[in-house]
C-alpha positions as CSV (number, residue, x, y, z in Angstrom):
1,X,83.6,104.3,99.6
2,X,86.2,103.0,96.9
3,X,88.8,102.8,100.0
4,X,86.5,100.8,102.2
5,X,85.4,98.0,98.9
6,X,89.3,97.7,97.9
7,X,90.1,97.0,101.7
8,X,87.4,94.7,102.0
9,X,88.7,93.0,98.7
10,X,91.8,92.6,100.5
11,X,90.4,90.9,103.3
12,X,88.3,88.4,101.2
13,X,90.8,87.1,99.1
14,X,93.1,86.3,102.6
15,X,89.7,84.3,103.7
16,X,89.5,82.5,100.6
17,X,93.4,81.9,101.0
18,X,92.7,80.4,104.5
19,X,89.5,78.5,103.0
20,X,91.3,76.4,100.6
21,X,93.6,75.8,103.2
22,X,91.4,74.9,105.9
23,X,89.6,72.6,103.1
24,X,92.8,71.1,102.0
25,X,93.8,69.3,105.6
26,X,90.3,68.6,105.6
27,X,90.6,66.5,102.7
28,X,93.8,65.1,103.8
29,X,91.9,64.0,107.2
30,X,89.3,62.3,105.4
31,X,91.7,60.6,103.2
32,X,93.2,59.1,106.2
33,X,90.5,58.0,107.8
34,X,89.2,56.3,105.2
35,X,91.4,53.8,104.6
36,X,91.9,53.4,108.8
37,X,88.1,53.0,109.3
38,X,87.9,50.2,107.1
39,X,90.8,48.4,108.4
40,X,90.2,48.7,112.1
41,X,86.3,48.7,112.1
42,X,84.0,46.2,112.1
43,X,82.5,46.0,108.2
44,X,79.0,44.9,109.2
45,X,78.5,47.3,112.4
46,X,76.5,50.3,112.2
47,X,78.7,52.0,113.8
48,X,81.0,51.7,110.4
49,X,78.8,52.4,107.8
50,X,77.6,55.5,109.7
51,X,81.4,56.9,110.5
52,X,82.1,55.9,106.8
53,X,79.5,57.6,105.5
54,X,80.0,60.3,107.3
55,X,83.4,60.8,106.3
56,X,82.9,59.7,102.8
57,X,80.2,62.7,102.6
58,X,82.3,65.2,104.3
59,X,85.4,64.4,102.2
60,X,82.8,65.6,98.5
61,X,81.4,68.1,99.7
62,X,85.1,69.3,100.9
63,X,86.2,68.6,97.4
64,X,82.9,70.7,96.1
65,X,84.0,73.7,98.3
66,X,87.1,73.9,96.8
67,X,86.5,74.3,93.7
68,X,83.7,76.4,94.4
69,X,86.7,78.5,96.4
70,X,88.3,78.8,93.3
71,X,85.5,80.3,91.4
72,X,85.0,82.6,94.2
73,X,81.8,81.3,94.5
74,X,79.5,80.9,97.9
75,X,82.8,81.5,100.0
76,X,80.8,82.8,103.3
77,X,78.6,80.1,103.4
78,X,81.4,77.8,102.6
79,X,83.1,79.3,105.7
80,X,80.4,78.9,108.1
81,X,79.6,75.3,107.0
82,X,83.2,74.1,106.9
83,X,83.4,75.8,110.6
84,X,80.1,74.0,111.9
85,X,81.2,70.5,110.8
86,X,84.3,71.8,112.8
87,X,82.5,72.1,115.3
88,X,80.5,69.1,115.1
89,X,83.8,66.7,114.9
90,X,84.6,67.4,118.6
91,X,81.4,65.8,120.1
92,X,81.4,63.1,117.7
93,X,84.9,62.2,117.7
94,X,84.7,62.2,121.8
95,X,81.6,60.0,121.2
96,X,83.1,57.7,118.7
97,X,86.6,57.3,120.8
98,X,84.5,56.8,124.4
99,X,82.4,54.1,122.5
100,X,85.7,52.5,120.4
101,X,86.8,52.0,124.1
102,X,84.3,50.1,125.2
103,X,81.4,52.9,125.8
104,X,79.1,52.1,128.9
105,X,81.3,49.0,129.8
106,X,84.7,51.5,131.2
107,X,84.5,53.5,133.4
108,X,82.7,57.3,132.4
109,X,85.9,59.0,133.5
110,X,87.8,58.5,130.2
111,X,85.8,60.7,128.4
112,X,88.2,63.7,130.7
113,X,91.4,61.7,129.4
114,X,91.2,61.6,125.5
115,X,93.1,64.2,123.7
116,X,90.0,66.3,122.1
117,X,91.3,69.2,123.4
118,X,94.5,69.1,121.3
119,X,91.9,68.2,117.8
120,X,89.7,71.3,119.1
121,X,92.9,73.5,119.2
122,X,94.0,72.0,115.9
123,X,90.4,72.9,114.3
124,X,90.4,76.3,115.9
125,X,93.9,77.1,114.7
126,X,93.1,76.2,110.9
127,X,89.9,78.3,111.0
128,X,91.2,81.2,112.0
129,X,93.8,81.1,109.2
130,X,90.9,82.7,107.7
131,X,91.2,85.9,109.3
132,X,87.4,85.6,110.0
133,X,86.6,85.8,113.6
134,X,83.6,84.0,114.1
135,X,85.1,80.6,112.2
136,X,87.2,80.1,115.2
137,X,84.5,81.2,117.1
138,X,81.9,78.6,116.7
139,X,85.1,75.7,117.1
140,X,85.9,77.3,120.3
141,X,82.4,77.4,121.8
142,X,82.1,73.7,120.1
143,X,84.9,72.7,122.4
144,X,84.3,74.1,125.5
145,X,80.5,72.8,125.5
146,X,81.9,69.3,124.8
147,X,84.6,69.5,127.5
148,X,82.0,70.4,129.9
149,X,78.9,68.5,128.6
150,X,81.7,65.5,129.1
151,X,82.9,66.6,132.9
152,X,78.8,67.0,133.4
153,X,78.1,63.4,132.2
154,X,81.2,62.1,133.9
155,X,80.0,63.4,137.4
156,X,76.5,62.1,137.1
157,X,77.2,58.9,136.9
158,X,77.4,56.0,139.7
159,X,81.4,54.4,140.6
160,X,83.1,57.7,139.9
161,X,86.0,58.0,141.9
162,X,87.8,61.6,143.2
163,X,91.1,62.2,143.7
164,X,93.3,65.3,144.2
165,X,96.6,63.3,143.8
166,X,98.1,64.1,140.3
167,X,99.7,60.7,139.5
168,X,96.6,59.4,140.1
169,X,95.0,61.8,137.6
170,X,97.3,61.2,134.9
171,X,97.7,57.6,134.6
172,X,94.2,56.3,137.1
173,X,90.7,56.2,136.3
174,X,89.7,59.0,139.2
175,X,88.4,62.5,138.6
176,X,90.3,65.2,139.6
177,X,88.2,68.3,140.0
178,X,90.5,70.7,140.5
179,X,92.9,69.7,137.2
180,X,89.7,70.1,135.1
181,X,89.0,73.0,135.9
182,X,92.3,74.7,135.7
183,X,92.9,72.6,131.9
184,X,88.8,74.3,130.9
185,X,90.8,77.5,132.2
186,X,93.8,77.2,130.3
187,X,91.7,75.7,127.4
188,X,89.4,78.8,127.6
189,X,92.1,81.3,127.7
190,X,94.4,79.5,125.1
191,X,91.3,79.3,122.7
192,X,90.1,82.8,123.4
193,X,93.6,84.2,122.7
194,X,93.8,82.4,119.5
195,X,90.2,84.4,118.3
196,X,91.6,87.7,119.4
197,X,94.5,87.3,118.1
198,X,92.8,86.5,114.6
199,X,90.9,89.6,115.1
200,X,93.7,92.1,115.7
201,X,95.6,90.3,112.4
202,X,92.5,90.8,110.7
203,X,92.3,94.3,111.9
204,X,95.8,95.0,111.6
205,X,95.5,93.7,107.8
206,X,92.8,96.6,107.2
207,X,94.9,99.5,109.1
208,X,97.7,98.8,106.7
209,X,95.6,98.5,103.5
210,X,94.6,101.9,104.6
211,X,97.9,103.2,105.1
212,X,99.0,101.7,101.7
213,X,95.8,103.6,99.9
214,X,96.7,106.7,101.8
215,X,100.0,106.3,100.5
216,X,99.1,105.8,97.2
217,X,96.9,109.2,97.3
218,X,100.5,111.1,98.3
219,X,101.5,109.3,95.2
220,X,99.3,111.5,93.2
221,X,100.6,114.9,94.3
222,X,104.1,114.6,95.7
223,X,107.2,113.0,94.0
224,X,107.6,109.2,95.7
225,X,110.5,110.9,97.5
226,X,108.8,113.5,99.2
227,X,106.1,111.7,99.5
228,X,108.0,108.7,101.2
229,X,108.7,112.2,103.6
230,X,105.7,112.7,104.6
231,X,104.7,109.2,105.8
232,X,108.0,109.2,108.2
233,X,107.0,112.4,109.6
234,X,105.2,113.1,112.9
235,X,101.1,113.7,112.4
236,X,101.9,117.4,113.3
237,X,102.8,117.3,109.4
238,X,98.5,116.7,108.7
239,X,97.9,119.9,111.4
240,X,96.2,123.1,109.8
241,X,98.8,125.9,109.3
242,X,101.6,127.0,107.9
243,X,105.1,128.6,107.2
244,X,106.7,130.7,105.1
245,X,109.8,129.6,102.9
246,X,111.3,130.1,99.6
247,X,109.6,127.9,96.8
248,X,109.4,128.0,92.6
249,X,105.9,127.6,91.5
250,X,105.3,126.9,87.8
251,X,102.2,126.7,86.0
252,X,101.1,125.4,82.7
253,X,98.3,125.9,80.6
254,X,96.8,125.2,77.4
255,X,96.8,127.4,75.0
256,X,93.2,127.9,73.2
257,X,91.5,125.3,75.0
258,X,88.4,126.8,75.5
259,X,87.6,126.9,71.4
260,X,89.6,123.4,71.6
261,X,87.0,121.9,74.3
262,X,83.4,123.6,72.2
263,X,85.0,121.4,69.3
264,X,84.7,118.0,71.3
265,X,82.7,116.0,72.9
266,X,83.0,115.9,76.8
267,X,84.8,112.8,77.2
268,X,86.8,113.5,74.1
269,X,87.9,116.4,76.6
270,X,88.1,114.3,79.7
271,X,90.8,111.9,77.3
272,X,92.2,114.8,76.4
273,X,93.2,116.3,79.2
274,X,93.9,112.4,80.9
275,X,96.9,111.8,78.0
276,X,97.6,115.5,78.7
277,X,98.2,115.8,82.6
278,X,99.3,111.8,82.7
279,X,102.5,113.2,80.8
280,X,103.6,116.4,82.3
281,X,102.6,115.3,86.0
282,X,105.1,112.6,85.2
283,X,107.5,114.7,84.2
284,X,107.1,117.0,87.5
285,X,107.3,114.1,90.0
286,X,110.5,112.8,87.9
287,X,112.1,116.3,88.6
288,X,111.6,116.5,92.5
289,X,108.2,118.5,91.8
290,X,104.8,118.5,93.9
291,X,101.6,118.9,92.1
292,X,99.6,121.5,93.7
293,X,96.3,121.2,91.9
294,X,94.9,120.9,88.4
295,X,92.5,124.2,87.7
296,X,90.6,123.1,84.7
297,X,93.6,122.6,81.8
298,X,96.2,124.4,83.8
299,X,98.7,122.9,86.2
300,X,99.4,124.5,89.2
301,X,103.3,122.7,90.4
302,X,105.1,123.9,93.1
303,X,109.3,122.5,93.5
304,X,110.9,123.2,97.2
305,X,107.9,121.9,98.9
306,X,106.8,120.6,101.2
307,X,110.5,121.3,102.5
308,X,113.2,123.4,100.4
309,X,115.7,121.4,98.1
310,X,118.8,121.9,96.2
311,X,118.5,123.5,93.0
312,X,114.8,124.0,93.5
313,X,114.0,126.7,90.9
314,X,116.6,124.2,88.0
315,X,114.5,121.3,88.7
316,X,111.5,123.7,87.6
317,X,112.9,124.6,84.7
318,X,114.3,121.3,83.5
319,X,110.7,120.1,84.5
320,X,109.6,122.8,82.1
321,X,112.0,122.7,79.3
322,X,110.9,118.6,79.1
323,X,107.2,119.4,79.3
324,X,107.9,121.3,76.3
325,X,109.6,118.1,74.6
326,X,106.9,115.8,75.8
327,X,104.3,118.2,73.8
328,X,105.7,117.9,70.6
329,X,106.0,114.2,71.0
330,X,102.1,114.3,71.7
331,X,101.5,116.1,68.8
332,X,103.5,113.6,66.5
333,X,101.3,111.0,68.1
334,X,98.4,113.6,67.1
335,X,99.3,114.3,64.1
336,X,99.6,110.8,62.5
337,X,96.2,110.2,63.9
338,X,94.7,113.3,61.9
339,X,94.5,115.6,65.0
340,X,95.0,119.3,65.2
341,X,98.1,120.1,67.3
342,X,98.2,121.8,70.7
343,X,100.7,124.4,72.7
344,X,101.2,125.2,76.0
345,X,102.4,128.2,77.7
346,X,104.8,127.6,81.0
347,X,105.2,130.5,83.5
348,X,107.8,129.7,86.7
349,X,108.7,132.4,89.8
350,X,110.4,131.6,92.2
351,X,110.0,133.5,95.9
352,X,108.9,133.6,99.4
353,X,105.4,132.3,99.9
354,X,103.5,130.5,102.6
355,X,103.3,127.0,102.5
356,X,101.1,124.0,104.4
357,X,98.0,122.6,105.4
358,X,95.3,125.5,104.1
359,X,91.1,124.7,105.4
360,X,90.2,122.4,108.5
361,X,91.2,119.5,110.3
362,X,88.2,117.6,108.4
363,X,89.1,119.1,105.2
364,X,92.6,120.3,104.5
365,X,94.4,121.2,101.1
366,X,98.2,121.3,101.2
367,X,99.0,124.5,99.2
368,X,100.9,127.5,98.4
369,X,99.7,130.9,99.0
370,X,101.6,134.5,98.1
371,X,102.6,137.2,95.8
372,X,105.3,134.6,94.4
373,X,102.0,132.4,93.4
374,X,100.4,135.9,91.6
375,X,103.7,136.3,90.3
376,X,103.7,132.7,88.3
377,X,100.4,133.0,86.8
378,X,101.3,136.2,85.4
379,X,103.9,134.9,83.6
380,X,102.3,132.2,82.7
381,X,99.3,134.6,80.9
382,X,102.3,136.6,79.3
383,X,103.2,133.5,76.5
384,X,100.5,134.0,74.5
385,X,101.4,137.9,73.9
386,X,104.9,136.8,73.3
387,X,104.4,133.3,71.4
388,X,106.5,131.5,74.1
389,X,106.1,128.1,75.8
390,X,108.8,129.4,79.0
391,X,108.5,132.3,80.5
392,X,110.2,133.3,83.6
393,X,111.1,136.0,85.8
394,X,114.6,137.8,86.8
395,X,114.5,135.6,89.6
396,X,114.4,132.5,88.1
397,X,117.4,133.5,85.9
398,X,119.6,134.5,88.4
399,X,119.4,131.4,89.8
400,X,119.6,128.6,86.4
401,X,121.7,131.0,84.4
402,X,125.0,129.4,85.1
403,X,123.4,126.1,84.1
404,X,121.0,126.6,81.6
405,X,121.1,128.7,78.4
406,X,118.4,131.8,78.9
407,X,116.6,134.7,76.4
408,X,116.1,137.8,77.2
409,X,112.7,138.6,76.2
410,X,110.9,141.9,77.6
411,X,110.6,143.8,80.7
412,X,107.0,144.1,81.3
413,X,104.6,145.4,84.4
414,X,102.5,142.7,85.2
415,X,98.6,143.4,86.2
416,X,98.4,144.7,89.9
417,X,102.1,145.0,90.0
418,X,104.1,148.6,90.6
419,X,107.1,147.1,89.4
420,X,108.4,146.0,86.4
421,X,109.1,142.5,85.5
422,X,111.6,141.1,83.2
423,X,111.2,138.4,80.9
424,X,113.2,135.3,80.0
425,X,113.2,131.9,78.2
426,X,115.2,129.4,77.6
427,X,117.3,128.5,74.6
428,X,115.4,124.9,73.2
C-alpha cells in the first residue's frame, strides 16, 4: 500500500511538471496573440472583441493555474480544463482562419488546406508531457472531429471541385478525396502513437519506481554490494530452494533486556531498540554482512551469503569487534543523558549450512538453516556465563588467528551437542 502511494507520488509530481509546462507556452501563445489581434483586427468588429476576450480570459485563468500548480492545488481539474480548451482551439482557430479568409465568400475547400493539423499535433504533444493519457486524449479526438466535421462541410456544399491530380491538390482550390483520407490516416496514426507512447512512458515511469523501491528493500538486508548482486542476477535468484555452502553466522543479543523493556514504556523500547539495530546493522553491511532477521533484541547476521566471499568468517569478527566499540559509544551518549548502560553478548560459527529462498513463491524468506546456525546461538547464550561480549568457536579461530589477536576461554559442551566446544574471544 505504501509502495503503490510513493509510486503514485512519483507520477503526480511528473504531471504537475508537465502542467506548468503545458501552462507556460500557453501563456506565451496568448501573449502573442494579443498584441497581433489588435494590430491586424478590426477594433470595432465583433469578431475582435470576442477573440480578444477570449484570449484575454484564457491567458488569467492560465496564469491562475499556475500558481495554483505550485501550491499543488486542483492539479486534475487543472489538467482536464487546460486539455478541453485544447481541444476547443482547433475548431475555433479553423473557424476564425476560414472566416479571416473571407468565410462564405471563398471557396469551402480551404478549410482542408490550413495547417490545424500541425497546431493539433503541437497541442497533443504538450499535453502529453504530462504523462497523463487522457490529456492527449481529448486533443486527439478534438482534432480528428474537426478534420472531419471540416471534410463533411466541405463536401456538402454547391461549386466543389474533385480532383485526383496532386499539383492540383497542393496549390488549387479542388478536393482531393483520396489525399484526405490517407493525411486523416496518417494524422490518426501519428496522433494515436503519440497517446500510446505517453502511456508506456507513464507505465515505464511506474515499473522503475517499483524496481527502485524493491531495491531499496535489498537495501535493508544485504550490504549495497551484494545487494547490487542480486538485481543483476537472473529471476531464478527469487525461486524457492536452496544450497548448501560454507557461511559465518553471528548473532547478537542484548543482555537483560527483558527487565530492561518491563522498565520502559513501549515506544521507549521501540526507540531503543531503533538507535540500537540502526548502529550495528550499519556496521554489518559496512563489513560485507547480510542481515538475516531481527528476533525481538537479537540480530541474526549471516557473512558469505548469498554467495561465499574472501575472508568471510574476519569480516564477522571485525563486524563484531566494532559492534562492541559502537556500544560503548552508545552508552557515553547514555550516560550523559542519565541512562543506565547496556551490554551485548556476540556469538559467531562459522560452517556448512543451507542457504536460499525458504517458504513459497508468494511468500519467501531468504535464510540460513543448519547445525552451524544452532551452533552460533549457543555461543551466543554462553557470554552471559562467561561475562564476554565475543564468543567464538575453534572454527572461527583457525580461520582469523593469523590476523586478529584471540583468548582462549573454555571448552564447553554446548546443549544438544556430543561434542565439546572450545571457546574464544578476542583481545579488545
Amino acid at each position: 500500500m505504501q509502495e503503490n502511494k510513493s509510486i503514485e507520488e512519483l507520477l503526480f509530481k511528473r504531471e504537475i511538471w508537465g502542467l506548468k509546462i503545458a501552462n507556460g507556452m500557453r501563456v506565451f501563445v496568448c501573449l502573442l496573440m494579443l498584441p497581433i489581434t489588435y494590430i491586424l483586427a478590426e477594433k470595432e468588429s465583433n469578431e475582435f472583441i470576442f477573440t480578444f476576450s477570449v484570449i484575454f480570459c484564457i491567458l488569467i485563468y492560465t496564469l491562475y493555474s499556475i500558481q495554483s500548480l505550485y501550491r499543488k492545488a486542483f492539479c486534475r481539474q487543472i489538467g482536464y480544463v487546460g486539455a478541453s480548451m485544447d481541444a476547443l482551439a482547433i475548431p475555433l482557430l479553423q473557424i476564425i482562419w476560414y472566416n479571416s479568409a473571407g468565410g462564405t465568400e471563398i471557396i469551402a475547400s480551404y478549410l482542408l488546406k490550413t495547417r490545424i493539423s500541425d497546431i493539433s499535433f503541437l497541442l497533443i504533444t504538450i499535453n502529453s508531457l504530462t504523462l497523463f493519457p487522457a490529456y492527449p486524449l481529448i486533443v486527439f479526438f478534438s482534432m480528428i472531429l474537426t478534420i472531419s466535421g471540416s471534410y463533411l462541410y466541405v463536401i456538402s456544399q454547391e461549386n466543389i471541385f474533385y480532383t485526383s491530380d496532386w499539383v492540383e491538390t497542393l496549390l488549387g482550390s479542388s478536393v482531393n478525396v483520396a489525399d484526405f483520407f490517407t493525411r486523416l490516416l496518417t494524422l490518426s496514426t501519428t496522433g494515436f502513437a503519440i497517446i500510446i507512447i505517453t502511456y508506456i512512458a507513464r507505465k515505464m515511469i511506474r515499473q522503475a519506481a517499483r524496481m527502485e523501491i524493491a531495491n531499496e528493500q535489498l537495501g535493508r538486508y544485504f550490504s549495497p554490494s551484494v545487494a547490487k548482486k542480486i538485481t543483476e542476477e537472473s529471476a531464478e535468484f527469487l525461486q524457492p530452494g536452496g544450497k548448501i555452502q560454507k557461511v559465518t553466522v553471528l548473532f547478537s543479543d542484548i543482555r537483560n533486556f527483558t527487565s530492561i523493556s518491563e522498565s520502559l514504556h513501549p515506544k521507549e523500547v521501540l526507540s531503543f531498540l531503533s538507535e540500537y539495530h540502526e548502529k550495528m546493522v550499519e556496521i554489518i553491511f559496512k563489513h560485507g554482512g547480510t542481515l538475516d532477521k531481527f528476533i525481538g533484541d537479537a540480530i541474526m547476521a549471516t557473512f558469505g551469503t548469498p554467495e561465499p566471499g574472501e575472508n568471510d568468517t574476519l569480516r564477522a569478527a571485525l563486524s563484531a569487534r566494532e559492534m562492541c566499540k559502537a556500544l560503548k559509544e552508545i552508552n557515553i551518549e547514555r550516560e550523559k543523558k542519565g541512562l543506565f548502560p547496556i551490554h551485548h553478548g556476540i556469538g559467531i560459527h562459522s560452517g556448512e549450512a543451507l542457504v536460499g529462498n525458504m517458504g513459497t513463491k508468494n511468500r519467501l524468506e531468504y535464510t540460513v538453516l543448519g547445525d552451524t546456525v544452532n551452533i552460533a546461538s549457543r555461543i551466543e547464550s554462553s557470554c552471559k556465563t562467561y561475562q564476554q561480549s565475543i564468543l567464538f568457536s575453534q572454527m572461527v579461530k583457525t580461520e582469523i588467528e593469523n590476523k586478529l589477536e584471540t583468548v582462549y576461554i573454555d571448552t564447553i559442551e554446548l546443549k544438544g551437542k556430543t561434542k565439546s566446544t572450545e571457546l574464544y574471544t578476542l583481545k579488545l
